[in-house]
Structure formats: structure tokens, C-alpha cells
N, C-alpha and C positions, 0 to 999 in steps of 0.2 A: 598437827602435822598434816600435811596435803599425800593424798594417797596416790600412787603412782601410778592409777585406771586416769587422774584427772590429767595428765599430761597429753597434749593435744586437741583437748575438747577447747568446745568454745561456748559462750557463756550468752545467755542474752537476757533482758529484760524487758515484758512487757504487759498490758495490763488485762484482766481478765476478770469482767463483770468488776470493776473496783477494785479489786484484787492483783497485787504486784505481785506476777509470777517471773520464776526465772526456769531457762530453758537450758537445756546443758547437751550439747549435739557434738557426733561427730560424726563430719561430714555433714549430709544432709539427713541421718539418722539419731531423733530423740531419743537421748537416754532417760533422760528427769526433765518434768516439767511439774511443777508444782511450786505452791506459795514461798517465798524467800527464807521465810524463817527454818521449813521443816527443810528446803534445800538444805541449807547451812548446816540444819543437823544430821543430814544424812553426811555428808562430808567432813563429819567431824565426828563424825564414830569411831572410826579407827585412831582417833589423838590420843595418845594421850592422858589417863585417869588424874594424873598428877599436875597435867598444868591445866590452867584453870580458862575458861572459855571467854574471849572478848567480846563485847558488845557487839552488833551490828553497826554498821557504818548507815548514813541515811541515806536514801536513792530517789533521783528527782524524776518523773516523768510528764515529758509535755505531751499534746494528742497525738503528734505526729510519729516523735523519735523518743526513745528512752538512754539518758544517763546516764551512764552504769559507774557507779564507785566501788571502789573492794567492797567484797567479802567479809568476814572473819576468816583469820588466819590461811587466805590465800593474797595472792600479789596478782593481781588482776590487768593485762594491759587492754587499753581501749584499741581496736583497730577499724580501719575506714572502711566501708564498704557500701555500696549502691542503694539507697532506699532504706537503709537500718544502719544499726550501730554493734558491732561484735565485738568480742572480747577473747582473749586468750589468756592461757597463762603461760607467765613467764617462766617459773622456774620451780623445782621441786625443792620441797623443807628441808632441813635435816633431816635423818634418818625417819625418812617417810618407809610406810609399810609398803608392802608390796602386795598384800589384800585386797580387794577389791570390796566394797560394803555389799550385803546381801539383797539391798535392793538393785542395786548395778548390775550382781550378776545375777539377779533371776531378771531384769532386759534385756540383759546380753543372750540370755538363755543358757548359761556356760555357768556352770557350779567349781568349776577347778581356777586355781589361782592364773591370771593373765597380767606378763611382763610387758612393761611399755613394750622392749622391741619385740615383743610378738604382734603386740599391737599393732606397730607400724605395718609389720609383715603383710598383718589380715588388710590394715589401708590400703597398702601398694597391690595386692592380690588384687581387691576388690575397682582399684582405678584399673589393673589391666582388663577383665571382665567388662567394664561400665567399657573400656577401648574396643575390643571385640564386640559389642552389641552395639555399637553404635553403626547408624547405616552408613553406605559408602558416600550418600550424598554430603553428609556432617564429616566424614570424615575429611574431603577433598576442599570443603570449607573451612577444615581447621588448617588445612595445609597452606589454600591460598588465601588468607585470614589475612594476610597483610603484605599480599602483592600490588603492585603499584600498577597505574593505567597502566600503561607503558610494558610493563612486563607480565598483562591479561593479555593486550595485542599480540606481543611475539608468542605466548605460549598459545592462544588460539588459533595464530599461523601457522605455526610448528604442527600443531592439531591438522588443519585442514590442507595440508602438505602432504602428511603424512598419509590421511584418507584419500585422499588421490593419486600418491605413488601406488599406493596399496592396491589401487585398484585396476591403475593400470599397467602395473608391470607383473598382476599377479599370475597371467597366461604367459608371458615372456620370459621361457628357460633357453632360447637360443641366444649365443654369443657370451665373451668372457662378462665379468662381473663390473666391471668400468663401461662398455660397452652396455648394457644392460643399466646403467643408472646414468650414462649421459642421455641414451630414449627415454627414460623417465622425465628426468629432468624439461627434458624440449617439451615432452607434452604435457607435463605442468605448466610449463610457460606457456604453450598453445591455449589450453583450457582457459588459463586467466586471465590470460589477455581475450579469447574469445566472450568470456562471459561478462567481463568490464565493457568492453567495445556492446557487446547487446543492451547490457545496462544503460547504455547513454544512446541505443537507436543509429549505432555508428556499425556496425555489423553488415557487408553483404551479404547477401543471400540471392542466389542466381535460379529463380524459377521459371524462365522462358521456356527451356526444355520442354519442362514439363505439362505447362498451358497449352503448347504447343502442339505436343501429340494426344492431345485431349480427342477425345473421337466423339461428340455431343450424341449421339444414336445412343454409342454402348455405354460412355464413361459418367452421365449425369444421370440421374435422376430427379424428377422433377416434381414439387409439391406445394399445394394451394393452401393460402390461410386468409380465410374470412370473416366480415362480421359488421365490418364498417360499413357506413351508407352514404361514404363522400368519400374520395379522392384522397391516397394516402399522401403526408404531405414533409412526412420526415420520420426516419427510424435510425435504433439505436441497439448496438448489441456489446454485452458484456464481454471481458478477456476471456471468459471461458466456453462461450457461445451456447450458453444453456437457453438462455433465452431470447427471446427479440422485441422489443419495445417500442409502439409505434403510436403517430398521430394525424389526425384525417378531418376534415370541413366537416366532419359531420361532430366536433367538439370534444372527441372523445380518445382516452387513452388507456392503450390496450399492451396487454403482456400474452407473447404467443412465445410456447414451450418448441424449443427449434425443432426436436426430434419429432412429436406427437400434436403439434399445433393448438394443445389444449390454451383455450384463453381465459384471461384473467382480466379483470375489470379495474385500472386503477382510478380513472378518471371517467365516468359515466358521457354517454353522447346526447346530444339533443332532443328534447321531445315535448312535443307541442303540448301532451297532457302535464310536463311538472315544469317546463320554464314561460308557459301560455305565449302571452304578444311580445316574450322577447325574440329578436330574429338569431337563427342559427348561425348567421356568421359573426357576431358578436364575440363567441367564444373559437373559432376557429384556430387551432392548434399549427405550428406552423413550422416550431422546433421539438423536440425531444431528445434526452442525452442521458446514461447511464453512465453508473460509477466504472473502474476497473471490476472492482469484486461484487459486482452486482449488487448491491446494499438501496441505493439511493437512488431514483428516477425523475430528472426534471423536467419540467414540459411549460413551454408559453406558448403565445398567440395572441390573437388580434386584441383580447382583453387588456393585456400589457403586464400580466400578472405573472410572475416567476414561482408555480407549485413546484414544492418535495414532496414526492411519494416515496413511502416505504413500498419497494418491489415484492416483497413475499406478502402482503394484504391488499384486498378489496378495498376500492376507494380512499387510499391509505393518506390522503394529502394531513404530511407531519407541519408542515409547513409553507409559508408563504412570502412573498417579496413583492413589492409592488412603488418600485421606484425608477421605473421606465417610463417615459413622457408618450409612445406610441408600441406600437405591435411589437412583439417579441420575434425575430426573423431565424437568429440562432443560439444553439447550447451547445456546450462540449465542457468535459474534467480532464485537468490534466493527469495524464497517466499516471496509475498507481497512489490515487491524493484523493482528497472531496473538494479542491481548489474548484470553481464551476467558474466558468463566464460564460457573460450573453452577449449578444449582440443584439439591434437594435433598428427600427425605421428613425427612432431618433440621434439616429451618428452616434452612438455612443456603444463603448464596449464598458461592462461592470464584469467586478471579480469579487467570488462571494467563497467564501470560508465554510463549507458546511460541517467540521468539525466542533465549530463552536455555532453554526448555524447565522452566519452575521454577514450584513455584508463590509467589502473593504473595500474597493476605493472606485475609480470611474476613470478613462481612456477616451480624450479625445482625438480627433484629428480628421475623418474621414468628411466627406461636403454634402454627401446626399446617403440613402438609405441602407445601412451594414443587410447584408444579404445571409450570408453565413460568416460560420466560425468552425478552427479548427485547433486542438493545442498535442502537444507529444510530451516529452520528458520534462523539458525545462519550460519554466513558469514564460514564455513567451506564445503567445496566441497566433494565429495566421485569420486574415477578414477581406473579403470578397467584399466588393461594393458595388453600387447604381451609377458611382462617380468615376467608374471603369478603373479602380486603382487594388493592387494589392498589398495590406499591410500586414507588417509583422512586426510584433509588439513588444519589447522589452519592459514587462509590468516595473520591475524592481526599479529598473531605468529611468522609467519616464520619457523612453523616445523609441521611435518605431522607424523601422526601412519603408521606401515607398517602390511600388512594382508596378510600373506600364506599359501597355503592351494591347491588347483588348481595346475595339472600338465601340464598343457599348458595353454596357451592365454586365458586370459579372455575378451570376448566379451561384459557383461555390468552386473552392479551394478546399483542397486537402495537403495535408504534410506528407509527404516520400518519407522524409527521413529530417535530421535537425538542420541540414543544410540544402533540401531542396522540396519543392511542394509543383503540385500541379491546377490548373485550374480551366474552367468553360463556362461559357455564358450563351448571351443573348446574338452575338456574331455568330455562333457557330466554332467558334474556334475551340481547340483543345491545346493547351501553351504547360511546357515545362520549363521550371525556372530556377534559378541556382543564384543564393543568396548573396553571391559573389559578382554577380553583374545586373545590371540597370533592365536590361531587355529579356525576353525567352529564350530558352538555350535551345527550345525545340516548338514549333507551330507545327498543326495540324489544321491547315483551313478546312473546311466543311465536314468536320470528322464524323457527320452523323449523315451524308448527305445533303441534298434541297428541296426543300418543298415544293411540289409539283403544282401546288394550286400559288405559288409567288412567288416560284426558283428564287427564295432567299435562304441560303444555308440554315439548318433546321437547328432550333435552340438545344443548347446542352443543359441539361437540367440537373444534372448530376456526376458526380464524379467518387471513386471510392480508390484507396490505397491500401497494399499490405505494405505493414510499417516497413522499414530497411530491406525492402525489396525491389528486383528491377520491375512488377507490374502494375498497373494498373488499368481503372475500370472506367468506362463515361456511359452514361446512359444519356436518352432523348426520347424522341416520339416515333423513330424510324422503326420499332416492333426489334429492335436488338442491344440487348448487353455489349458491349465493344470493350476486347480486353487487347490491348498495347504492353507491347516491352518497351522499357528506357533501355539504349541503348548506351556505351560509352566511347568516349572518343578515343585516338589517339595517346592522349597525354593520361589516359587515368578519366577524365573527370564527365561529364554527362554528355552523353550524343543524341541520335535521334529517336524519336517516337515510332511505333514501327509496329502494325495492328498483327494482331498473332491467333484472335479466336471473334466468333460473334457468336453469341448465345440468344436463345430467337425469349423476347417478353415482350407481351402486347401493352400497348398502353402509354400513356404520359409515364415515363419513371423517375418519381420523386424523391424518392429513397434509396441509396444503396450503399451495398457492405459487401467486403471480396475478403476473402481469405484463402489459405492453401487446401482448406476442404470443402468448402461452399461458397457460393454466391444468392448474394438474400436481394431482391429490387422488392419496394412496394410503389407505387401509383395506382394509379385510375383513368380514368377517363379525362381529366382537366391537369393544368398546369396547377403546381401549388400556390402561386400566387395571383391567381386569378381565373377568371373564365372566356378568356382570349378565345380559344377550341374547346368545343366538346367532342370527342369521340365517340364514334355509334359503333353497334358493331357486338356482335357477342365476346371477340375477344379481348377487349377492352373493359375489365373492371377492376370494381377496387378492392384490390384484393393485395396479399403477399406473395411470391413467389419465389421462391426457395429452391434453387439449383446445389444440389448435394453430389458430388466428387463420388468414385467409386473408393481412390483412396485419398490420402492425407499426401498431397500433393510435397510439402515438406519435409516429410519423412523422405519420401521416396528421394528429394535431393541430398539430404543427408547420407543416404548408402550409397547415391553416387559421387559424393566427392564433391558435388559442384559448389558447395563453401568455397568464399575465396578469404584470404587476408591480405591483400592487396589495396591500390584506391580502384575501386570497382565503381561505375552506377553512381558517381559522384560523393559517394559520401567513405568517409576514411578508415579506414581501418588499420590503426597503425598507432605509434607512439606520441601523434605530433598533435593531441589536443592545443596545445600552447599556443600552436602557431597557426591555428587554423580559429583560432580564438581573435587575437591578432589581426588576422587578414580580415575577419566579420569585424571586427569593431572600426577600420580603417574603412572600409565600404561604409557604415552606416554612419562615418562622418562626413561623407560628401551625401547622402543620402537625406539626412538630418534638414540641408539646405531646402530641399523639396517640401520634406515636413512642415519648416519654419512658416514655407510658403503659402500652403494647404490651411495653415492652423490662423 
């Protein structure tokens, strides 16, 4: 007779040093584990004296799973389970005892008789306990154990819905309870739509104000970073402006910490004792570009060599690319990614994957030597050229918009925002332009001045933007930073250029970066692409120059309102990606004709 402690357990078989042991658990706790035969007889001690004992049944075991056939005088069923083979039983004998055998209960540690349903009792006891210690994190994955996509999104919304009523209606005890949750609601909807709109670089942001009553005596402060011995010829700073990353004729690539100027060495400069009768401009650096999260550092030049440095080491080049046919002119990642392009004196733009560290494909179209490059949210690049044109790239596409305007070479382009970019060159001119028409929506002839020794309007050698905002930066040789508001027209969409600050930096300025707390120029004494002029003069070296904000220009618009959601400053903010989608792809089919032409 089968003893009624065995009801619920479960049975297993397996092998041990040679030795077919069988396990007798309940739950995840061993009662018996020892050889088959003396199991058997521990469970057949209470049978019984008068009926006579059956043989053992034989039991197969292969390496992996074990077999399991009956017992003696139990009814054994086989049941499925992951990785093993368990067993239960099925049912109790006739007038089985309600005993427990002595070895049972000295594992139980319990000397007095125990009924299956007590047993169960201690089960279900012990499943609530194992419920209660379990942490909250297993508990919330038992819950959503077999929630579907679909209803992880709405409950994640419902989550972050709720953290933002929460938070902003938690100050809000005036007015009845409807009133009080239609304000919620609006400024849920304000928030989302604010943050979606920044997400895609569609967001204004009206900082004129604030440039504007800038007082340059009291409001900047002003700091020098040195080290180079050529003419800085291109710099690069990360989303978080911890640092500044920069590259100079003299071969070298340098990391200066924004705050403290301390510098770092990632790429060593020139020197006659370790590179002998090679000549220094050989390796002449000419672009430079940092990731978003500061990780990654690229740098070319005249070498035609595309290095990755690791930004937190010394001389860190992780790697390298060397599939440009002449000098490397620009770098840029697209925001938030390790997507890198370069541009190229050999008309080409490439686009390289530094995730997997590879490159991916090659962009033609341009007729003479890519000058810079510029990229924002979407995988589309913006490229200044020698062949006075400006392109914008639709990698995925395979076709680019063409922009003219500029009567010689253009020196550099930057992106405003996804639907407008500005650019300067070798005319002198300073041109804002909007994806939606063929020409500039705004010219700035001589925006730097003339040059007094050729009254030929003085070259624009750079130019800087904050993303989705109305200013921006141009620099030259005339000894000043020139910071311009876009202004907007009429209708919503972009108006005129309209100079609002000059910030005084000596020198060729070959580098620059504007943000709502600083302004970063580096140059030197020469243009970056050559040695047209040299500049004499004590105040003319190559050096960094770091204008730092008393405050954080952004914030200060923030407190006052001047956020707009509106079409401000050309770029949208509002529901009608679709159709603004739309009217770009309808432009770059008559645009495409020019392309065809070009290529």
C-alpha cells in the first residue's frame, strides 16, 4: 500500500557515480534520494506484512534524460517537463496508512503523524511566503508575463502621463476639479508636442533678446587655449560642451577641457626629431568632428586618412579609413548616432558606420573640391563647395537638392534647423536659405567688411549655428565674431538677416561654435586652406578663444516665455510634419533636374 506522506511528491531518476538513484521531492525540497531498491523499501514499510512484495520493474537511463517506469506497488505517471523527465503519482492504494515511515519524518523533522491535507496546507502556506519574498521587480514580471506589444506601449503611456500630470498639476489647488484637469491635460499636450517637435530639431527657440542685450564689458568673459604651432584649422564640441576638440597645420590633434583648458594629446603634431625629411604639411589636419556623447573623435587632412580616436586617451587612434582619393576638407556625425561623413577635395561625400566601425557607401554629385559638411537629425548631410553649389543629401535616397546663389567657392555651411541652413564663402557674402526655394531667402553682402589693401569684401571663413534657433555666427579676418538674428517674414516662414552683436577675436577664424552659454572661435594667423595672408601682429595667434556668457542664455528665455509654437524662424512647429514632408520631396523633384545635370 502506498502511504499517504507520498501523495504529491514527485519522483525522479538519475544516475550517481553508476548508481541509479531515485529522488523523491516536494516541490523543490528532497525528501529521499538514495539507490532505487532501498527507496522502494523505505516505501513499502508500512504495506502490508501479509501481502507479499513485487518485483522491481527495470529502468532505462540514457546520458542525457532518464526513463522512469513504475515502482513496486506504486502507479507512477510520467509528466513533461524542461530539461528532465518527472513523475507523479497518480493515486492512493486502498486503505493506505496515514503514517508517515521514520525516515520521512526524521526529513521532515516532524515526529507526529501528517495528513495529505495538512500537507497541502504547509504547500500553499509555503507558496504564499516564496509570494511575499519575492522582490517587487519578479513580482511586476509575473504580472506582465504575457502582455502583448501593444499593451506594454499603452501601459508605458498611461505611466508617463501620469508622471507629468503629477507633476504638473501638483501646485495647482485653484479652480473646480474639471477646470484643474482640462490645465493638465493642455499641458500634457504642450509638453509632448514640445518634446517631439525638439526631437526632430522642429522646435523654435527665439534668443535674439537675449544676444542682444548682451553687454560684451560685463556679460563675457574671455579665455585663451594654447599649444599649437600652426593655425587652427577646424574644431569640434560635444552635446555637453565638456570639451573642445581641435585641429591645426601643425599635424596635430588636441582635446582642451572647456572649463579649465587642460589638454590632451590625441593625435601628436609635427617634429622634425620623429618624422625627419617628412614635410609638416603632409599631415595637415583640416577637419575634425566629435560624436554627440563625446565617445569618438575624427580627424583628416591633407594625408587623405580618416582616424578614430578614443576621446578619453592619449594618442588613442582606435582606428582608421583610408579610402579618399585626396585631402580630407570635412567631418560631421549625425546627431545622437556614430553615422560619420566626410567630405572630400575629391568630390565625394562617404558615410561610415562607426558602430560596427565599417564604411557604407559613397555620394556623388559635386564638380570641384567639397569644402565642408554639416548633418542634424536625419541621415541627410548639408556640403559647401569650390563649384559655388550647395548640397543637401538624401543618403537613404540616392538624390540631393542643389542651392545657388554664391559667386565663388563656398567655404562652409551649417544646418539652422531640418528645413533651413546658412552659408559664406569666398565672395564675402553671408546667404540664408530655405529648402523650399532655389535662391537665398536672405543675402548679406560684405558681411565681414572689405579689405582695405583690395576693397574686395573680406572672406567668410566660417560660420556656426544653434540648432532650432533664430541665431547665428560668421567669422573672418576683420578681428570680430558677428552674431545675426533670422528674422521671419510675414507669412510664418524666414525673413531677414539682421546683425545683433560683434564680439572682438583677432586673427584668421577657422573654427567656430555658438551656443546659448559660449562662444568657442579657434584660428591663427593663416586661412585654413592655405597661405594666401599671414598675419603679424601680437594679436593674431593660434590659439583657442573661448567667450563664456555670465548666464545660460536659454534658460534665461525659458523664464521668459519667449518659446514659441508657432511657424517661427522658418522651421515648424506644429502637427503638419506630413505635409511639410510633401512640399520637400515636390521641390527636390524639380531640383533633381539640376542634379542630373551636375552628375
Amino acid at each position: 500500500m502506498i502511504p499517504d506522506w507520498v501523495s504529491g511528491c514527485h519522483f525522479k531518476l538519475t544516475k550517481f557515480q553508476g548508481t541509479e538513484v531515485c529522488e523523491i521531492r516536494i516541490k523543490q525540497q528532497i525528501l529521499i534520494s538514495a539507490p532505487v531498491a532501498f527507496t522502494a523499501a523505505i516505501l513499502n514499510e508500512d504495506a502490508d506484512e501479509d501481502e507479499s512484495p513485487q518485483p522491481m520493474e527495470q529502468t532505462s537511463l540514457s546520458a542525457e534524460t532518464a526513463t522512469v517506469s513504475t515502482m513496486p506497488r506504486l502507479n507512477l505517471r510520467k509528466t513533461a517537463g524542461k530539461g528532465s523527465n518527472k513523475t507523479s503519482t497518480a493515486s492512493r492504494g486502498k486503505g493506505a496508512s496515514t503514517k508517515m515511515t521514520p525516515l520521512a519524518m526524521k526529513m521532515q523533522g516532524n515526529d507526529d503523524d501528517i495528513s495529505s491535507d495538512e500537507e497541502e496546507d504547509v504547500m500553499e502556506t509555503g507558496k504564499k511566503r516564496k509570494k511575499q519574498g519575492d522582490d517587487d521587480e519578479d513580482e511586476e514580471d509575473e504580472k506582465y508575463a504575457y502582455e502583448t506589444a501593444e499593451e506594454k506601449r499603452r501601459r508605458l503611456a498611461q505611466q508617463y502621463l501620469h508622471s507629468i500630470s503629477h507633476l504638473e498639476g501638483s501646485d495647482d489647488d485653484a479652480g473646480s476639479d474639471e477646470e484643474r484637469e482640462t490645465g493638465i491635460h493642455q499641458t500634457v499636450s504642450e509638453k509632448l508636442k514640445k518634446e517631439r517637435l525638439k526631437s526632430q530639431g522642429r522646435w523654435a527657440v527665439d534668443l535674439t533678446p537675449q544676444f542682444e542685450s548682451l553687454n560684451v564689458a560685463d556679460d563675457i568673459t574671455t579665455a585663451y587655449y594654447g599649444g599649437h604651432q600652426g593655425s587652427i584649422t577646424a574644431l569640434s564640441v560635444p552635446q555637453d560642451e565638456s570639451f573642445i576638440v581641435t585641429g591645426s597645420k601643425d599635424n596635430g590633434v588636441f582635446r582642451f577641457d572647456t572649463e579649465t583648458g587642460q589638454r590632451q594629446i590625441l593625435k601628436r603634431k609635427w617634429s622634425r626629431a620623429e618624422d625627419g625629411d617628412q614635410q609638416s604639411h603632409h599631415g595637415e589636419i583640416l577637419a575634425v568632428a566629435v560624436s554627440s556623447d563625446g565617445k569618438y573623435v575624427a580627424s583628416g587632412g591633407r594625408d587623405r586618412v580618416l582616424r578614430i580616436h578614443d576621446s578619453r586617451m592619449d594618442n588613442s587612434e582606435i582606428h582608421s579609413f583610408n579610402v579618399h582619393r585626396d585631402a580630407i576638407s570635412g567631418l560631421c556625425f549625425q546627431s545622437g548616432t556614430y553615422s560619420l561623413f566626410s567630405a572630400s577635395f575629391d568630390r565625394c561625400v562617404k558615410y561610415f558606420d562607426l558602430n560596427e566601425m565599417a564604411y557604407v557607401e559613397t555620394a556623388f554629385g559635386h564638380q570641384d573640391a567639397i569644402l565642408s559638411i554639416d548633418c542634424y537629425h536625419k541621415l541627410r548631410p548639408l556640403t559647401s563647395s569650390a563649384d559655388r553649389t550647395n548640397r543637401h543629401w538624401k543618403i537613404e535616397e540616392n538624390s540631393h537638392l542643389v542651392f545657388r546663389g554664391h559667386k565663388a567657392q563656398i567655404d562652409t555651411a551649417r544646418i539652422l534647423n531640418e528645413s533651413s541652413f546658412v552659408s559664406g564663402g569666398e565672395d564675402g557674402k553671408l546667404c540664408l536659405w530655405d529648402h523650399g526655394k532655389k535662391t537665398p531667402v536672405s543675402t548679406i553682402a560684405a558681411a565681414h567688411g572689405t579689405d582695405s589693401s583690395s576693397a574686395n569684401a573680406r572672406w567668410i571663413t566660417s560660420v556656426a549655428t544653434i540648432r532650432a534657433c533664430d541665431v547665428v555666427a560668421s567669422g573672418s579676418y576683420d578681428g570680430f565674431v558677428r552674431l545675426w538674428s533670422v528674422g521671419s517674414s510675414a507669412s510664418g516662414g524666414l525673413g531677414k538677416l539682421r546683425e545683433i552683436q560683434a564680439l572682438p577675436v583677432a586673427g584668421f577664424v577657422n573654427g567656430l561654435y555658438v551656443s546659448s552659454r559660449l562662444v568657442i572661435a579657434g584660428g591663427g594667423r593663416e586661412h585654413r586652406l592655405g597661405r594666401w595672408w599671414s598675419m603679424k601682429g601680437s594679436q593674431a595667434k593660434d590659439r583657442l578663444t573661448v567667450l563664456r556668457f555670465a548666464h545660460d542664455l536659454g534658460e534665461v528665455a525659458s523664464r521668459q516665455g519667449a518659446q514659441s509654437d508657432k511657424k517661427t524662424r522658418g522651421y515648424v512647429a506644429s502637427d503638419d510634419s506630413d505635409d511639410d514632408e510633401e512640399e520637400e520631396d515636390s521641390v527636390e523633384y524639380d531640383e533633381d533636374e539640376d542634379a542630373d545635370e551636375d552628375d
